[in-house]
mmCIF file of the C-alpha atoms, coordinates in Angstrom:
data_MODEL
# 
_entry.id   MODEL 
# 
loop_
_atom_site.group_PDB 
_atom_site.id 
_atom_site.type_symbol 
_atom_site.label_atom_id 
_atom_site.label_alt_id 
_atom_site.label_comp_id 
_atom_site.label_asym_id 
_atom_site.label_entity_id 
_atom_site.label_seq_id 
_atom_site.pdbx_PDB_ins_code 
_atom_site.Cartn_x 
_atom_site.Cartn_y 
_atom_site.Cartn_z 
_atom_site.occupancy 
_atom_site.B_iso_or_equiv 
_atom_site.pdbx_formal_charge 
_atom_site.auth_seq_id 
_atom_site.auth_comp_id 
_atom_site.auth_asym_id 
_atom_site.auth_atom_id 
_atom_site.pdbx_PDB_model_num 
ATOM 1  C CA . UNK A 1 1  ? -1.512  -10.306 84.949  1.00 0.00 ? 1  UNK A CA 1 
ATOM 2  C CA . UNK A 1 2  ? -2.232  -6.741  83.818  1.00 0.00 ? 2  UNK A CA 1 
ATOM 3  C CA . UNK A 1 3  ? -1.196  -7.621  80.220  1.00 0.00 ? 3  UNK A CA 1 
ATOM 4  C CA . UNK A 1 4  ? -3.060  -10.698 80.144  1.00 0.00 ? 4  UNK A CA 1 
ATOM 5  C CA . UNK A 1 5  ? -6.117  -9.324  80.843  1.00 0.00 ? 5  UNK A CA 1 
ATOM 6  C CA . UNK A 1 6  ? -5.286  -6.689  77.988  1.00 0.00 ? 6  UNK A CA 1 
ATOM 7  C CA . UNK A 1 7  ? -4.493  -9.508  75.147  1.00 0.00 ? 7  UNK A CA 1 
ATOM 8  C CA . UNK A 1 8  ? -7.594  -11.575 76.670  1.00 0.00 ? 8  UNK A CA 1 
ATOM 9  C CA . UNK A 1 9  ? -10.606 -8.718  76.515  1.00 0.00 ? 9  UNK A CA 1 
ATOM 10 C CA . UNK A 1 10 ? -8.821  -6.412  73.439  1.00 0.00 ? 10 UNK A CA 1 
ATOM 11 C CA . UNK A 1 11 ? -8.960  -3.278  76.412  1.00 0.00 ? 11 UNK A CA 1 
ATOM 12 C CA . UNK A 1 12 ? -6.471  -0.963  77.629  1.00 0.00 ? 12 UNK A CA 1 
ATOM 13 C CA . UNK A 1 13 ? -6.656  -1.258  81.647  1.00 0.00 ? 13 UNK A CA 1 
ATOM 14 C CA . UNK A 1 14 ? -5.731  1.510   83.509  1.00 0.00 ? 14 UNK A CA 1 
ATOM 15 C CA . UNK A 1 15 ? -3.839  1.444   86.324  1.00 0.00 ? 15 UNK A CA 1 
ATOM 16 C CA . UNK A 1 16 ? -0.937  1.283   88.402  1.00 0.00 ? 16 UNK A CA 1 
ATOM 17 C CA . UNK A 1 17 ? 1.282   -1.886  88.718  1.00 0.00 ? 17 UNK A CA 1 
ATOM 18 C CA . UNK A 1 18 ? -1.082  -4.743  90.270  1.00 0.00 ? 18 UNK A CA 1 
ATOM 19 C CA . UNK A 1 19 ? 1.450   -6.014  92.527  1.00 0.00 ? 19 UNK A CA 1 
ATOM 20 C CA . UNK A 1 20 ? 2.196   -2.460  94.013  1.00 0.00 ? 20 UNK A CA 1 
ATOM 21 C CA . UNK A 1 21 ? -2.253  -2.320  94.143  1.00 0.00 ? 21 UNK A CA 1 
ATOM 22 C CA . UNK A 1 22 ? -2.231  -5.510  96.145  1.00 0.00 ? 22 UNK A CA 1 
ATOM 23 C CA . UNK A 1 23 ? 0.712   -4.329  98.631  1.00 0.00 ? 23 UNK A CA 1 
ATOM 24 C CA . UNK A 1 24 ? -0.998  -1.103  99.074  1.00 0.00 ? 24 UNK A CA 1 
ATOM 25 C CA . UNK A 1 25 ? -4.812  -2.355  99.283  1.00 0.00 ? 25 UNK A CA 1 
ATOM 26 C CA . UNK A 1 26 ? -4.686  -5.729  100.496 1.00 0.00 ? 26 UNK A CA 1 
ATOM 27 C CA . UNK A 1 27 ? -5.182  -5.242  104.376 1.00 0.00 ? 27 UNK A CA 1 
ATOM 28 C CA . UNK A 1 28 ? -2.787  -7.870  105.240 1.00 0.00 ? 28 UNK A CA 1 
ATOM 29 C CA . UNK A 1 29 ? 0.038   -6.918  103.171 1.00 0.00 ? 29 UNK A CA 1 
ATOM 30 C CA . UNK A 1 30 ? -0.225  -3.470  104.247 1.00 0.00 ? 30 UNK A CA 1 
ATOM 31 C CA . UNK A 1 31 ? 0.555   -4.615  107.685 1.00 0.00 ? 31 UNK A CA 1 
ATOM 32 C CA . UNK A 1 32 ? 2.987   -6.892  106.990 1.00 0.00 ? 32 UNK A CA 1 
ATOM 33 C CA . UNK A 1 33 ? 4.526   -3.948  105.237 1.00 0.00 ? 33 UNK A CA 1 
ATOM 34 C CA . UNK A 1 34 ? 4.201   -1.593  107.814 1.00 0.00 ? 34 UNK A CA 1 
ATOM 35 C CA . UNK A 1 35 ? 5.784   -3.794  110.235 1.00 0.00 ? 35 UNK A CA 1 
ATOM 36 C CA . UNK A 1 36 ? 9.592   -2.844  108.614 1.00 0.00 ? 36 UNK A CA 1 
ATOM 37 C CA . UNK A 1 37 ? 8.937   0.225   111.073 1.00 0.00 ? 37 UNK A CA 1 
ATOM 38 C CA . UNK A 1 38 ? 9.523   -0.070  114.329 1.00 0.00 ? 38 UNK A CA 1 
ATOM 39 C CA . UNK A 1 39 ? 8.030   3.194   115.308 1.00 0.00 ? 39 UNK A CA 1 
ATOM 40 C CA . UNK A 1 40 ? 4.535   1.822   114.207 1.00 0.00 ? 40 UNK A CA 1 
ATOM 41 C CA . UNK A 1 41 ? 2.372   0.262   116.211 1.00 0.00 ? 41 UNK A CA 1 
ATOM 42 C CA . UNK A 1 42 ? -0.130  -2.426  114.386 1.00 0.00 ? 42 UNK A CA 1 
ATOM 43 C CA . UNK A 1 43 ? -2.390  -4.892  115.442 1.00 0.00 ? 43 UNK A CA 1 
ATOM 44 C CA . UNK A 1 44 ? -1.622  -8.557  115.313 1.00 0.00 ? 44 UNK A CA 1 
ATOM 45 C CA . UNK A 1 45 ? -2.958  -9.587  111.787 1.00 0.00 ? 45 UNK A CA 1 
ATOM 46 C CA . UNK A 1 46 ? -3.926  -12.930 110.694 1.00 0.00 ? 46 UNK A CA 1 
ATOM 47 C CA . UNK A 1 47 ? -4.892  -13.837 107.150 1.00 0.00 ? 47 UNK A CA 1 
ATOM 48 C CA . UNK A 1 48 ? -7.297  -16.624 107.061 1.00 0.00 ? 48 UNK A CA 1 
ATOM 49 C CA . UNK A 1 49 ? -8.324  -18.818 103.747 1.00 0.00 ? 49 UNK A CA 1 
ATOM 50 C CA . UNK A 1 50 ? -11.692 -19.643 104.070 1.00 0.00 ? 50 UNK A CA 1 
ATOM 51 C CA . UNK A 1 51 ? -14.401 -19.919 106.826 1.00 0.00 ? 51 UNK A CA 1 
ATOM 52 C CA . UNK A 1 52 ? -13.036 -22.920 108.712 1.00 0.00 ? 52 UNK A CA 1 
ATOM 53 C CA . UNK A 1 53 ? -9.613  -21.413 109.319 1.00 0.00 ? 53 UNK A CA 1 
ATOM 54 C CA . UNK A 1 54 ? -12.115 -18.245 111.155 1.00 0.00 ? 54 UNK A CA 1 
ATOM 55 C CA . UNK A 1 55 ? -14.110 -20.703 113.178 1.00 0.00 ? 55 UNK A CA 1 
ATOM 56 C CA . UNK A 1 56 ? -11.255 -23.188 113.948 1.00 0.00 ? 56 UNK A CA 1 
ATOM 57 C CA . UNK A 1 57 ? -9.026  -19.542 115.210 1.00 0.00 ? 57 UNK A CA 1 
ATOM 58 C CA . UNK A 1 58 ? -12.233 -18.799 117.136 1.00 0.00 ? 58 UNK A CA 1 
ATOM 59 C CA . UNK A 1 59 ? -12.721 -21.380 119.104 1.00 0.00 ? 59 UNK A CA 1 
ATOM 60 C CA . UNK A 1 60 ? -8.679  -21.854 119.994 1.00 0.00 ? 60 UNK A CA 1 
ATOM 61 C CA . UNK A 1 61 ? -9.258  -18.458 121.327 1.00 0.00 ? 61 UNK A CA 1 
ATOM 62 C CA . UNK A 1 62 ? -11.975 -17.380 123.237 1.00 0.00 ? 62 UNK A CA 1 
ATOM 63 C CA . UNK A 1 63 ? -10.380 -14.732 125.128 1.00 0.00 ? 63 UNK A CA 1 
ATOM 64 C CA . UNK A 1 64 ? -9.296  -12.802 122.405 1.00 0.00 ? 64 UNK A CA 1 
ATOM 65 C CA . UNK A 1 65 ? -10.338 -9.788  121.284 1.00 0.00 ? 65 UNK A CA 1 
ATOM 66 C CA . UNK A 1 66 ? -10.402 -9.622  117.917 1.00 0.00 ? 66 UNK A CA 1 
ATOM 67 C CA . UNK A 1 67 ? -11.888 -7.352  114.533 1.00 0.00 ? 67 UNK A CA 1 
ATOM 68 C CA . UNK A 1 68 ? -12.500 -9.458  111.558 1.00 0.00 ? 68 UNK A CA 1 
ATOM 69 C CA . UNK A 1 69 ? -12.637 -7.948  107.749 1.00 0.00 ? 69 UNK A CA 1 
ATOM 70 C CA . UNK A 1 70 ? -12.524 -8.496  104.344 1.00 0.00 ? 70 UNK A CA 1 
ATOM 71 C CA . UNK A 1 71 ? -9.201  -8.384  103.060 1.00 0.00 ? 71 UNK A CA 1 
ATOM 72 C CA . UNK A 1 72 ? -9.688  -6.100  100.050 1.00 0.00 ? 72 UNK A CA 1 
ATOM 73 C CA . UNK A 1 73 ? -12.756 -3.914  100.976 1.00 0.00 ? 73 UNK A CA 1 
ATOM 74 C CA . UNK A 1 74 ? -12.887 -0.339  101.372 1.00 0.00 ? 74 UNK A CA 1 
ATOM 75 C CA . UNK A 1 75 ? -14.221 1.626   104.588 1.00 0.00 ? 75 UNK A CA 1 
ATOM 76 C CA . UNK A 1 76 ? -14.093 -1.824  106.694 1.00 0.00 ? 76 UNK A CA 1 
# 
């Protein structure tokens, strides 16, 4: 993807590997990562699609506590 968008727009882009940029910044794959650990403990981690998948997990469960965020965002 990285070189395509180098042939496409003519400009050097720099920065790391984007696969290793999504495992690291993507909240979700972080987890999942992190999970290989056993001394770790995470939160349980859902990834949803779009705003329906949200609403539909809401209302299935009402007495859950949960934290919703962007996947790629910083400071959330």
């Amino acid at each position: 993807m990285k070189n395509e968008i180098e042939i496409q727009t003519k400009c050097k882009v720099f920065c790391g590997d984007f696969d290793l940029l999504i495992k690291l910044h993507s909240k979700y794959n972080y987890i999942k990562y992190l999970e290989n650990f056993d001394y770790i403990r995470l939160p349980k981690t859902y990834l949803f699609n779009n705003k329906n998948e949200v609403l539909e997990f809401i209302n299935k469960n009402t007495k859950f506590d949960y934290v919703l965020k962007p996947e790629f965002s910083r400071f959330a």
